[in-house]
N, CA, C and O of each residue as an XYZ file, in Angstrom:
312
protein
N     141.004    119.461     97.668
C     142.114    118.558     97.501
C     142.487    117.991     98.857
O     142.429    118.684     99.872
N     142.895    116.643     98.861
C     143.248    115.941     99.989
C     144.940    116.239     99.987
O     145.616    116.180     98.960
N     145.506    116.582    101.397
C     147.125    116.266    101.278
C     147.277    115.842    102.412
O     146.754    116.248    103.450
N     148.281    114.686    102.194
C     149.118    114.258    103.508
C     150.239    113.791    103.406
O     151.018    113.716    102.455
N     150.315    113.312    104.972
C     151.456    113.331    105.838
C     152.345    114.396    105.793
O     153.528    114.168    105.540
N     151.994    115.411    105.979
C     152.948    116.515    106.080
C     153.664    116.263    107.495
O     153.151    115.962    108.573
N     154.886    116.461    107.188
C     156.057    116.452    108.308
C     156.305    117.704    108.689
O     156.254    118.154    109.834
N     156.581    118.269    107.673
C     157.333    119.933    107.721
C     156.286    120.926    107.951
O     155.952    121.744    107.094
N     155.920    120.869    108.782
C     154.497    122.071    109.422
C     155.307    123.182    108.939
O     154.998    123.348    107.759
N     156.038    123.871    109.230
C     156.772    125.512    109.150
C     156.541    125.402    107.486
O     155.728    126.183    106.990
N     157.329    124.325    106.507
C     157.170    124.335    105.087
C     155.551    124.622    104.439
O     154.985    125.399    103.670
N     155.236    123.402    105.334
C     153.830    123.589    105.104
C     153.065    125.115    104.822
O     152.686    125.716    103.817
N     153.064    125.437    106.618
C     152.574    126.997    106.316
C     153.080    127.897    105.388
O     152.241    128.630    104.866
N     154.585    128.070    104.948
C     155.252    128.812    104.331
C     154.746    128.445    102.917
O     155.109    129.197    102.013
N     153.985    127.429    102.609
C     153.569    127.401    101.178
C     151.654    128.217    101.459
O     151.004    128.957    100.721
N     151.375    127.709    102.626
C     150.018    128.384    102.598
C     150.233    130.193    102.016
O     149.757    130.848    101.088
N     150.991    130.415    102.894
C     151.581    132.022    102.993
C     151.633    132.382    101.987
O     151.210    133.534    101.899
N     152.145    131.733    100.587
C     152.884    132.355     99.788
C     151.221    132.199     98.799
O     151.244    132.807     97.728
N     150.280    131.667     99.034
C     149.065    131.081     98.194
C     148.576    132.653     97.853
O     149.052    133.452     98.660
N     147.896    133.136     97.031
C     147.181    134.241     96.501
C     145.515    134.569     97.147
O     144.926    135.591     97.501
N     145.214    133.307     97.083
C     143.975    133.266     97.518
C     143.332    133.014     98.693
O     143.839    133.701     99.579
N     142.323    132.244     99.146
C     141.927    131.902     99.928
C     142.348    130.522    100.424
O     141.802    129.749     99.637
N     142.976    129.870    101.242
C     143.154    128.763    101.707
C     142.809    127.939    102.850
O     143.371    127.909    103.945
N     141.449    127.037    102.300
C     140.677    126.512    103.807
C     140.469    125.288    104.223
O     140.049    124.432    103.444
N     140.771    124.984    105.705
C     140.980    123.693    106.126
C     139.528    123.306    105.900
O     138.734    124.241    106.012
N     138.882    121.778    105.521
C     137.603    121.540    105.680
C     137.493    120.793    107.393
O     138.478    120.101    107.652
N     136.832    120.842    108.094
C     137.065    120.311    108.995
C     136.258    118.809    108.596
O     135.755    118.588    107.494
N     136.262    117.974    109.603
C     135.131    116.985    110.128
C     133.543    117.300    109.714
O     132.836    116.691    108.910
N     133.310    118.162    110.328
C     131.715    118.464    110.546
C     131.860    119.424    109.382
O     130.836    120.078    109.580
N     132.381    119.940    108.364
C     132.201    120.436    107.346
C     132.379    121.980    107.495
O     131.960    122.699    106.589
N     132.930    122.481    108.503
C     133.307    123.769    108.485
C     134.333    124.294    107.572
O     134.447    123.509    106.630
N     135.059    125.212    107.472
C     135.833    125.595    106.836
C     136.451    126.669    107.522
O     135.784    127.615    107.941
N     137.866    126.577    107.690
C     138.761    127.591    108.670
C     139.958    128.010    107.721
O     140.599    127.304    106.943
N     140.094    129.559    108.049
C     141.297    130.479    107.000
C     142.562    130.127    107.568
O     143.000    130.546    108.639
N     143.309    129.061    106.516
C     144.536    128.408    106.932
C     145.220    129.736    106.787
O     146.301    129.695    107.374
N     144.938    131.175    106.091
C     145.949    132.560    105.668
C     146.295    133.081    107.218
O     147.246    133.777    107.572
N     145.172    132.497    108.062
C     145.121    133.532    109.589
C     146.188    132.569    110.568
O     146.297    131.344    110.523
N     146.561    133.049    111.014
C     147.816    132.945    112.048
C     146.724    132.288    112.871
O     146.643    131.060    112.884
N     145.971    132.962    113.483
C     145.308    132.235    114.617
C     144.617    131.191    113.898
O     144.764    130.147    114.533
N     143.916    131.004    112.836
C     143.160    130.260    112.502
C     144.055    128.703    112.356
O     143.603    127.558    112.353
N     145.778    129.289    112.219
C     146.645    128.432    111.672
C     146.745    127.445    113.050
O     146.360    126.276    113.008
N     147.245    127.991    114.133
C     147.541    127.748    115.457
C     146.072    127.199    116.364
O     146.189    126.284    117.180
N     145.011    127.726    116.166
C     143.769    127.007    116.825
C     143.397    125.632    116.060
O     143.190    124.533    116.575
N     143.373    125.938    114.882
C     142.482    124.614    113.763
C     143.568    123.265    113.973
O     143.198    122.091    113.950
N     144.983    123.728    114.182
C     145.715    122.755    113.594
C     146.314    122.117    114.865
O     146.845    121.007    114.908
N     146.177    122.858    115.752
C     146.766    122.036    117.711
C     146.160    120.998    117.877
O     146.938    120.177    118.363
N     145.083    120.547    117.720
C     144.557    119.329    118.104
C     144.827    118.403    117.054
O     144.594    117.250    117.418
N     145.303    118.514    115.687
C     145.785    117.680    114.666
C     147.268    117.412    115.127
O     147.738    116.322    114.803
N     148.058    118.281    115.846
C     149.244    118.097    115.931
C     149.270    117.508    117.230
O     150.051    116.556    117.220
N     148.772    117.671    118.271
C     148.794    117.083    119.671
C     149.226    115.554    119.842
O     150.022    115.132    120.681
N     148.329    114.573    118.576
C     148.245    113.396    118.488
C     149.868    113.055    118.357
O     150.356    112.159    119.045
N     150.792    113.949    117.283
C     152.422    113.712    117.234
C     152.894    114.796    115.742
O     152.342    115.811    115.316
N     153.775    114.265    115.388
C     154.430    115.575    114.565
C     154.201    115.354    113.016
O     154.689    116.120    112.185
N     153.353    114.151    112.647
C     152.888    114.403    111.079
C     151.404    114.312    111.098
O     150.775    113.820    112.036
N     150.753    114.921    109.773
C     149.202    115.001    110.328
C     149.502    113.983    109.377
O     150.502    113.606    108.765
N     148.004    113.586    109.478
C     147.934    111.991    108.238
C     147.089    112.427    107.363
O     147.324    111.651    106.436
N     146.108    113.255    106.925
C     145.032    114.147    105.925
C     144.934    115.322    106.262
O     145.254    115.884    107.309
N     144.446    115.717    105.275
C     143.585    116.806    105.507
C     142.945    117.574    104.053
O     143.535    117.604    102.973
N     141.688    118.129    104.322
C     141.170    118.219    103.208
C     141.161    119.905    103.319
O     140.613    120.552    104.211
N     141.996    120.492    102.052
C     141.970    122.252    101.507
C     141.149    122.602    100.377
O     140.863    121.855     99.442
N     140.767    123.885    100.550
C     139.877    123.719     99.346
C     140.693    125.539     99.030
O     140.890    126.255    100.011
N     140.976    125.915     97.959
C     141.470    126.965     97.371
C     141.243    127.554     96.753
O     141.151    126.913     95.705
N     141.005    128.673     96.558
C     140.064    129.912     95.797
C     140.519    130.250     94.497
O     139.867    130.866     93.654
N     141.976    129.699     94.351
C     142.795    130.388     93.461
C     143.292    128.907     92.601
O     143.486    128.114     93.523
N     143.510    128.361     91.614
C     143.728    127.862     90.656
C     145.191    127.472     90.779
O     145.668    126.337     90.792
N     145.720    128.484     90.854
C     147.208    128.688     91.175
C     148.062    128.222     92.205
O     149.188    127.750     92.046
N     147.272    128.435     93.587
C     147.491    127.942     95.180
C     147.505    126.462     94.704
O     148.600    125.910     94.810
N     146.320    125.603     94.118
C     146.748    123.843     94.078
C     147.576    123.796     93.455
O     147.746    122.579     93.376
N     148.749    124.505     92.540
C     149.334    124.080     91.970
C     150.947    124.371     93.296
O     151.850    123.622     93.670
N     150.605    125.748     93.597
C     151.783    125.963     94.823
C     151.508    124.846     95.871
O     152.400    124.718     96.709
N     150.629    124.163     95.960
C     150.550    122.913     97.311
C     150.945    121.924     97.173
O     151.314    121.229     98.119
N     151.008    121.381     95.360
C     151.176    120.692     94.888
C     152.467    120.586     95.431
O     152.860    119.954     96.412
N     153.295    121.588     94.324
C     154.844    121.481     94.300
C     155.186    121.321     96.171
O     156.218    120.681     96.371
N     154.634    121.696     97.172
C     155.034    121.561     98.610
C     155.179    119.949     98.409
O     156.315    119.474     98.410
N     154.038    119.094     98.235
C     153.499    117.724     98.664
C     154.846    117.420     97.701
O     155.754    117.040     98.440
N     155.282    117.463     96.270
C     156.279    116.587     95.552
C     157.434    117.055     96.827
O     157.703    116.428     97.851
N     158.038    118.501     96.309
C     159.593    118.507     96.665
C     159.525    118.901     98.201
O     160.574    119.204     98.770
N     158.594    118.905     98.731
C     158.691    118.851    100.108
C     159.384    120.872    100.559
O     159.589    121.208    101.726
């Protein structure tokens, strides 16, 4: 799933957090990094944030059925 313009990074993560499953950034070159890991959260995502304070995409892919639906509700009610 594609989501953007996230503003609320802290909201953001706090919905990753709460996900059941696995939750992974796709990168560029097609990697895949554990948005669940603190570090993974803080390394993958500094150079997305450097540019300024909303990202404009990003592509997650989720293990759990359930998590797109918790990302969902982030992207509506913020």
């Amino acid at each position: 799933m594609k989501i953007t313009n996230i503003t609320d990074i802290d909201g953001f993560f706090k919905a990753v957090d709460s996900c059941k499953g696995r939750v992974e950034l796709v990168t560029g070159e097609g990697d895949r990094l554990n948005l669940k890991s603190k570090l993974s959260q803080y390394v993958s995502l500094a150079n997305i944030f450097s540019n300024g304070t909303t990202i404009p995409e990003l592509e997650i892919v989720c293990s759990e059925p359930s998590d797109v639906d918790i990302l969902m509700k982030y992207m509506i009610q913020g």
